[in-house]
N, C-alpha and C positions, 0 to 999 in steps of 0.2 A: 080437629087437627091431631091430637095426643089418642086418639080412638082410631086415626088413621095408622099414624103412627105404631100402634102397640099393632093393628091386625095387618100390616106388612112385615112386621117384627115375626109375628105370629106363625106368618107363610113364610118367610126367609127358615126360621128354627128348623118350621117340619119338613121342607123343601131338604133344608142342610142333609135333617136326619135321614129323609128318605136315602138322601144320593148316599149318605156314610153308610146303611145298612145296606141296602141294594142295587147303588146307582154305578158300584166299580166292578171292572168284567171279573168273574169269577174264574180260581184257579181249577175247578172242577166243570168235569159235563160227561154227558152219558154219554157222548160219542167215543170219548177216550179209551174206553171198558171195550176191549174184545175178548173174542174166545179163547182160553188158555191152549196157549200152542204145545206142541209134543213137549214131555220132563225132559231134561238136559242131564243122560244121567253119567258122562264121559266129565271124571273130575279136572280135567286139565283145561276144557272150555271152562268151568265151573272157577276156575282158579282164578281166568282171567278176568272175570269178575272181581269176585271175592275176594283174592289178594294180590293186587292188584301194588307192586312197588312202588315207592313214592321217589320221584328225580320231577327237576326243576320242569324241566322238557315235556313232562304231564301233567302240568297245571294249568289249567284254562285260561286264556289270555281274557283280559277285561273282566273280572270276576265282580259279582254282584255281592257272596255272600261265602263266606267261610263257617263250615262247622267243625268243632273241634269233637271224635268223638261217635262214632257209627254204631249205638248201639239203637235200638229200636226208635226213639224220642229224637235224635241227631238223624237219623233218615226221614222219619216224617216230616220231619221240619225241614230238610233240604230238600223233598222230592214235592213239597208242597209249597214251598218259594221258588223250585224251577218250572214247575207246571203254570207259575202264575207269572213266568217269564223273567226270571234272575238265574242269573249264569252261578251253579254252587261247588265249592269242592269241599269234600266230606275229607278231613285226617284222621286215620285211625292207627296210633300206636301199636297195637297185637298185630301179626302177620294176617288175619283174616278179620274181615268185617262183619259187624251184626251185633257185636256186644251180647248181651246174654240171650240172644237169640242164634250163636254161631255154634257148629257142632264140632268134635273132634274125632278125628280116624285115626286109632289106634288098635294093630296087629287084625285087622279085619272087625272091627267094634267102631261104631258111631254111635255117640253119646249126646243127648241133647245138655245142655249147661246151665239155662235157666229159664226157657219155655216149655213148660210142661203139660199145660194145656189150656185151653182159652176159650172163653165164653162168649155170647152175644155176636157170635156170627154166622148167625141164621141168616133164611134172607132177608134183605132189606132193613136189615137192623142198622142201624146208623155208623157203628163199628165196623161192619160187613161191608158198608158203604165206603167210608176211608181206606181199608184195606185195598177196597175194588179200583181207587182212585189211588191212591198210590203205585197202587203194583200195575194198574191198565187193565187188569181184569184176571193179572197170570198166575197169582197166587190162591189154590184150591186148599179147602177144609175136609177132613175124613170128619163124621163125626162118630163119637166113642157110644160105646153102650152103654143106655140110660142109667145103668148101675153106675155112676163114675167116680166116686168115691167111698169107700169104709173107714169106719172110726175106729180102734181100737182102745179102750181104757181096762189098765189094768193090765195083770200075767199072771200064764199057770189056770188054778182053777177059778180064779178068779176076773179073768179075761171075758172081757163084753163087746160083742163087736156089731154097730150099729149101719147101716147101709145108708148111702144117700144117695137119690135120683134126680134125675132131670128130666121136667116137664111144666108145664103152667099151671095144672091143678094135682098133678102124680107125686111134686115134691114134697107139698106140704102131707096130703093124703100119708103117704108112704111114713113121714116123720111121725104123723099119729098114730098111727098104729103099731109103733115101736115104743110109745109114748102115750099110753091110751089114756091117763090121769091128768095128763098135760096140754088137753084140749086147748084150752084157753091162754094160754103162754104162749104154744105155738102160733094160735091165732094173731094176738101181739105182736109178735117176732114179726109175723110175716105183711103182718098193716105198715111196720118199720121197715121190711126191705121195700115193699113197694113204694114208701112215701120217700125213701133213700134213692130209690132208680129215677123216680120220676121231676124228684126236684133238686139233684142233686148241682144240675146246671144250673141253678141260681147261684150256687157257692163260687161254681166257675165262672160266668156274669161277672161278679165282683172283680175279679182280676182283669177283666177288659175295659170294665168303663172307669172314667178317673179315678186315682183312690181317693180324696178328698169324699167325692162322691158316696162311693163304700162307705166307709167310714162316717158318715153322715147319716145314710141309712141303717146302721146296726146302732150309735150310739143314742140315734133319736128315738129307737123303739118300732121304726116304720118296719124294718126288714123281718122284725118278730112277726108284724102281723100281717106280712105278706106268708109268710110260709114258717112253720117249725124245724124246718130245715136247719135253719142258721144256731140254733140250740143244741141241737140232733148234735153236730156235729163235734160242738166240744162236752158233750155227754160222754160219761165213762161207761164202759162197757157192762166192768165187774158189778157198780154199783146199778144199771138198767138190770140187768140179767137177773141178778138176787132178787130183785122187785119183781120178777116174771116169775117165778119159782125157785122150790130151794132143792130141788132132784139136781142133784153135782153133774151127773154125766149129762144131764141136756144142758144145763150151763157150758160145758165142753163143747158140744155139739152148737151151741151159737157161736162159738169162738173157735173153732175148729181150725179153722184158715190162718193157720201164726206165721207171723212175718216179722217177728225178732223181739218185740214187747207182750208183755203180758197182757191179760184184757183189762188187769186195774189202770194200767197206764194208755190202754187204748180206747178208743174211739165206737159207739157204737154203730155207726153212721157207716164209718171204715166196713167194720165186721159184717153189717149187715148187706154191705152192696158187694162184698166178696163173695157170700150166699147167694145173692138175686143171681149174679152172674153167669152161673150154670143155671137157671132159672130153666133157661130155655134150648140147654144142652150144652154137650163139652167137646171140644173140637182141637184137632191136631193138625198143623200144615200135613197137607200129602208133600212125598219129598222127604220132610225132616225140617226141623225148626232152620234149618240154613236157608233154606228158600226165599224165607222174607227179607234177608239183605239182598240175595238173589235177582229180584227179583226189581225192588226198589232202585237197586243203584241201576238197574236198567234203565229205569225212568228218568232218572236226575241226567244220565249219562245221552240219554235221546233230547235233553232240552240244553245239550252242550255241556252240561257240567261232568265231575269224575268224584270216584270215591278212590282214594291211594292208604294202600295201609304203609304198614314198617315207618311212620311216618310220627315221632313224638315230637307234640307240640311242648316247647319247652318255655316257652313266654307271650303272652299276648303282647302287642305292641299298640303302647298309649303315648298320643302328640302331649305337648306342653302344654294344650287346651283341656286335655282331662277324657280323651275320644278315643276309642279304639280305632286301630285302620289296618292292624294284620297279626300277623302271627310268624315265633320262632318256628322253626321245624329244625333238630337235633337231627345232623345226617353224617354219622361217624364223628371226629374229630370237628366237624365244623356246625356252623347254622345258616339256614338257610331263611331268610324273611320270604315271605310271601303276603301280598296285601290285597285288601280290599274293605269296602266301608260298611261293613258288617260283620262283626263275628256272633256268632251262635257258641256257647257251649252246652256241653253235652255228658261231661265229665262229672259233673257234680257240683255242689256249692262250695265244699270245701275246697276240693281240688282246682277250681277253680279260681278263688278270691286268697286262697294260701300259698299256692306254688306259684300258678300260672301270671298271676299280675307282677308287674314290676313292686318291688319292696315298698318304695313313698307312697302306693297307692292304697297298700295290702292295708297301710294304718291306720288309713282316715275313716272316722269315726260311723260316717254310713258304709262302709267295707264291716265295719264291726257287727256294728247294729244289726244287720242282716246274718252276720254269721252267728252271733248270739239269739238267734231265733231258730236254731236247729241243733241236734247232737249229733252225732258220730252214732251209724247205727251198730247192731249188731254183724260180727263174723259168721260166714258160712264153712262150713266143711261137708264135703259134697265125697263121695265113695263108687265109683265107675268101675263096675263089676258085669266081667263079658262072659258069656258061657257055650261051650259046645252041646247044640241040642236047638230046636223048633221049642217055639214057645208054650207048643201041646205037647208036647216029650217034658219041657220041666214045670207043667199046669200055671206056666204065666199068663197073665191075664193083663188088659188094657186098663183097668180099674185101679185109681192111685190108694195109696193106705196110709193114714195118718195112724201113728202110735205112740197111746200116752200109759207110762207107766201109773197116771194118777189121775185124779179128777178133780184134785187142785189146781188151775192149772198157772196162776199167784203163787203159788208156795213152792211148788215142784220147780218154777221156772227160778223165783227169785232166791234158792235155798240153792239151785241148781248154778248160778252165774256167781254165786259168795265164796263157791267151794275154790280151792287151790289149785295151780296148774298139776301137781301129781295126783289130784282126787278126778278129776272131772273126769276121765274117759271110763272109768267104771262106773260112772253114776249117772250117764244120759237119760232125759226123762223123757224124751221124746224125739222123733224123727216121723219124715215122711220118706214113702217108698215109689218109684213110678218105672216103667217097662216102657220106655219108647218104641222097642221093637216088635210091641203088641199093640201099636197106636197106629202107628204108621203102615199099613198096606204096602207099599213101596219098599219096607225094610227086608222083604222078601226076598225081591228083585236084586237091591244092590249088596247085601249081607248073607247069602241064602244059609241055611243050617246053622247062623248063629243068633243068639238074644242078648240083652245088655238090659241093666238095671242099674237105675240110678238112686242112692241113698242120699240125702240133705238134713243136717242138724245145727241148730245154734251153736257156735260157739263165743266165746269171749277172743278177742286178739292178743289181752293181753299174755295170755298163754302161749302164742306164738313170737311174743315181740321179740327173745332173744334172738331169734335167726334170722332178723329183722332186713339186715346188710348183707346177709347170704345170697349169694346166686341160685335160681332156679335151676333142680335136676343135683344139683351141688352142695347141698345143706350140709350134708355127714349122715354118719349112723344117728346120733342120738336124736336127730329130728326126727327121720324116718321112723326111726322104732315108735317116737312117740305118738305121731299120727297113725301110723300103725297100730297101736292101743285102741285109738276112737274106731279105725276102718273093722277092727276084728269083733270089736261088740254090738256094732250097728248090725253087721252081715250078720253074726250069731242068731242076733234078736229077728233080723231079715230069714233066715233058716226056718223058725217057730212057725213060718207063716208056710215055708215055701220049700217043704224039706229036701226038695229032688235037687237045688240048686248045690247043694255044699259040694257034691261028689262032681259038679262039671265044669267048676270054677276053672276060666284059664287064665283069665288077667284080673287083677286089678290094680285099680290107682287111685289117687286120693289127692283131693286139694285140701288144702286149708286157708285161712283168710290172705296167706303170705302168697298162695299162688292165684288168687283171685286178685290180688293187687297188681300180681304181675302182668297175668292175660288182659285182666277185665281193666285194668285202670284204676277199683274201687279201692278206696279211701279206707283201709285200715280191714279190706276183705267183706264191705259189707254190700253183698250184692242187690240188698233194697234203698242202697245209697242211704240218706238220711235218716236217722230214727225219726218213724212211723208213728211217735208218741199222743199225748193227748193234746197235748199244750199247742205243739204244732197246730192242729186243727179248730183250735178257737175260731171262729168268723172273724174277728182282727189280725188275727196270725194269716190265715189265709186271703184276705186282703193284701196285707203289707209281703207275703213270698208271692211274688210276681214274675216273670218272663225278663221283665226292666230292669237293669242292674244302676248301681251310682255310676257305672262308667257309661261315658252316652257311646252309643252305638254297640256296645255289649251286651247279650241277650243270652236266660237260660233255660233249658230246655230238660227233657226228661222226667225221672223220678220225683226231684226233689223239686215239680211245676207245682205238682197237686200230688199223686200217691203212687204208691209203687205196681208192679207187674206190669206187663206185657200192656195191656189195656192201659193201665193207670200212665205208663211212658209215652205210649203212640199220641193221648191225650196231651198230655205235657208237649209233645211237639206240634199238635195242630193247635193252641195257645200259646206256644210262641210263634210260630209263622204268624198266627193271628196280628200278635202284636208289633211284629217287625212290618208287616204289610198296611199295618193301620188299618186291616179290614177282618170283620168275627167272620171266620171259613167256615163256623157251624151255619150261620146261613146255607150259606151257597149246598152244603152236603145235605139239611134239613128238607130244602127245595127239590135237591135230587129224590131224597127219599120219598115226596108226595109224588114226584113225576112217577117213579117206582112202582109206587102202590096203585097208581090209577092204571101203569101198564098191565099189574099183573090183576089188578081186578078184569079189567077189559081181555086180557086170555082165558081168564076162567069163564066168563059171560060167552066167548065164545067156545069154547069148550061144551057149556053144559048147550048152546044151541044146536052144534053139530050132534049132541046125543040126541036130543029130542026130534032131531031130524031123522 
């Protein structure tokens, strides 16, 4: 009887599990994907997309899902809850949508803002595959010249500038040979990206199945011995790396990739999948980074739902039960509610659990808990520099250039963040450099005879916090001039590389964290939302920041799901759509991708038959 008993138990369990993994329709299918129709390149059609005003009268009657918040991670997640049949409206504060994937047109110059280039979208790469699903098929990749990145350490006669490529056996190749002493470190490194690319879904696992769960598997010791993964991760970088060798500048060159923390404080798990990434080449929307909101709220907007910018969400709305069911929207003098029993944010943790909840909510003790498990990251300032001249007239190139005055890059950064608001714009230790209009093929077409370059460096906020309450465009002289400081040493140092630029300069402009907060929404100017730090990515840490918030029916998405960029965000939103749907969507896309690969094996089979015929 109890033998009966247990193997009904048995069949009931796997029965359940089948139907939970496989048994519900899938918000994905090849049928979806067609062939990218003509570019759209008349920006007034483009507008109605992209900014798209926000009034009562364009929001979708019977709405399933509200996201608060368009930037890459708040589209995925809406275009992947309406593909699976929930009616969504995306709110986006800034006059145009896409978050750091939206561009700017200024005096004949488009500027990309925080997509600068992207990895893993080869074919049938699983990324490749989301993309194709989200957008229906209508979003193309350029990809760049295997050369896609140079390092710089050091200036003057002393200046060493190392090349990095992309390929699956050209990368590493190429890195030894610049590094011919360091066989074996490289080797190392590169057993850690591969063991980082390929088991790195386990970490994200954790955040789908129950946490008790989680949490059961890391403290028993089980999840060690299923993979080294779960250690990788809260492994510090400075202290792997020193153990791989003690040559400074390849130390540099593992950690090359900075995203607001030094490598003592970061991750080498992080460092090493930022690497793998270009693995397999580096790739630029055709179009211009705008395309991907483009293209997406087409999708959400074809399954009934809309994206509406000009549109700041100024309150989530929580019942006396402790449940979200809509949101403020600030529209002039007044507010407008809009409901529905879901919201998604998209804005960040902070902005989120600190502005956006009602006050009784903001202070109950898991509101805390979860924001006490993240910092405030680092500020950007970003230098948008347009120039009269072809990209062959001023020898620009598609190739991004990372520049470190030192090959400390612990000392440099943290001597570098201690200094005073009047020391820091003379003493930058580093910056990255990128030419969008040497990426994009298309930049030809809609910009002809001009080029633009984008400059990006850490800074501190607290350097900007006096003009805190200023209006954008409106600061005064003494802001300007000061950021002005940063913009004229970055270009200077940008010149040493690129001398024809200085003489054809016609515009520039410059944000700092105070106009990143204002476009972008981000929390104190920090365009990788939460600090990227180490602690963050313990296996317990990344268990406990989940999709789930303490308010039921609130859910977060983006950046601060799992990690930062473009990749790191879209992921963030197909994890919470995951979890809003009660169903892992990496299924469903995994499934596409073996249907993928049995398609294009079966063309090449036929391919090589028609030769031999």
């Amino acid at each position: 009887m109890w033998l009966l008993i247990a193997v009904l138990g048995l069949i009931v369990w796997a029965g359940g599990t089948y139907w939970y993994l496989f048994g519900k329709p899938s918000a994905f299918s090849l049928e979806s994907v067609r062939p990218p129709g003509p570019r759209e390149f008349d920006q007034k059609n483009r507008d109605k997309i992209i900014k798209q005003g926000f009034s009562a009268s364009k929001v979708p009657k019977n709405l399933d899902v509200i996201v608060i918040g368009s930037g890459i991670g708040g589209l995925t997640a809406a275009a992947t809850l309406a593909k699976a049949g929930k009616k969504v409206l995306v709110l986006e504060q800034h006059d145009q949508a896409g978050g750091c994937c939206h561009t700017y047109i200024e005096k004949g110059f488009e500027f990309d803002v925080g997509l600068h280039y992207i990895g893993q979208v080869h074919e049938n790469s699983l990324l490749r595959i989301a993309f194709d699903q989200i957008t229906e098929g209508q979003l193309e990749f350029q990809e760049l010249n295997p050369h896609f990145d140079t390092v710089v350490i050091g200036q003057g006669k002393d200046k060493r500038e190392y090349t990095i490529v992309s390929g699956k056996t050209e990368m590493k190749t190429h890195l030894m040979k610049q590094f011919p002493d360091e066989t074996e470190a490289i080797e190392t490194f590169f057993k850690i990206m591969k063991l980082s690319a390929k088991k790195t879904h386990y970490l994200a696992t954790l955040k789908l199945i129950p946490q008790w769960l989680s949490l059961f598997l890391l403290k028993s010791g089980i999840a060690n011995l299923v993979s080294p993964v779960f250690r990788l991760s809260g492994t510090c970088a400075t202290d792997f790396v020193n153990n791989l060798t003690t040559n400074k500048d390849l130390q540099v060159i593992f950690s090359y990739f900075f995203y607001g923390v030094p490598p003592s404080d970061s991750s080498i798990l992080i460092n090493a999948l930022l690497f793998h990434h270009y693995k397999r080449g580096a790739y630029y929307p055709k179009g211009g980074a705008s395309e991907i909101a483009f293209h997406i709220i087409r999708t959400i907007q074809k399954h009934g739902g809309n994206c509406l910018v000009r549109a700041p969400v100024s309150q989530i709305l929580v019942d006396d039960k402790g449940a979200a069911y809509g949101v403020k929207v600030r529209r002039g003098l007044e507010e407008v509610e809009v409901h529905a029993p879901v919201v998604v944010s998209n804005c960040g943790i902070f902005s989120t659990f600190e502005k956006l909840l009602p006050p009784e909510i903001q202070v109950k003790q898991e509101i805390q808990d979860r924001l006490n498990m993240m910092k405030h990251g680092r500020g950007s300032l970003l230098v948008f520099s347009g120039f009269d001249g072809t990209e062959e007239e001023l020898g620009l190139v598609s190739t991004n250039f990372w520049l470190y005055k030192d090959n400390d890059m612990d000392k440099s950064m943290d001597e570098f963040f201690a200094l005073s608001k009047e020391e820091a714009p003379d003493n930058i230790p580093m910056m990255f450099i990128t030419v969008p209009s040497a990426k994009d093929p298309e930049a030809k077409i809609r910009h002809p005879g001009k080029s633009c370059m984008t400059i990006l460096t850490m800074v501190k906020y607290e350097w900007f916090e006096e003009w805190k309450d200023t209006t954008v465009r409106k600061r005064g002289d003494e802001y300007n001039n000061y950021k002005m400081r940063f913009a004229k040493n970055l270009f200077d140092w940008a010149c040493t590389l690129f001398p024809q630029i200085k003489d054809k300069l016609v515009f520039q402009d410059v944000a700092t964290p105070l106009t990143n907060m204002h476009y972008l929404g981000s929390q104190r100017g920090a365009m990788y939302s939460a600090e990227h730090n180490l602690e963050r990515f313990y296996a317990e840490a990344v268990v406990k920041n989940r999709c789930n918030t303490p308010v039921k029916n609130l859910y977060i998405s983006g950046q601060d799901v799992f990690s930062c960029g473009i990749a790191g965000a879209l992921h963030g939103g197909l994890l919470c759509a995951s979890t809003v749907l009660d169903q892992i969507v990496y299924i469903d896309l995994l499934l596409l991708k073996k249907k993928l690969k049995r398609r294009k094996a079966r063309e090449l089979a036929h391919l090589a038959k028609k030769k031999l015929q």
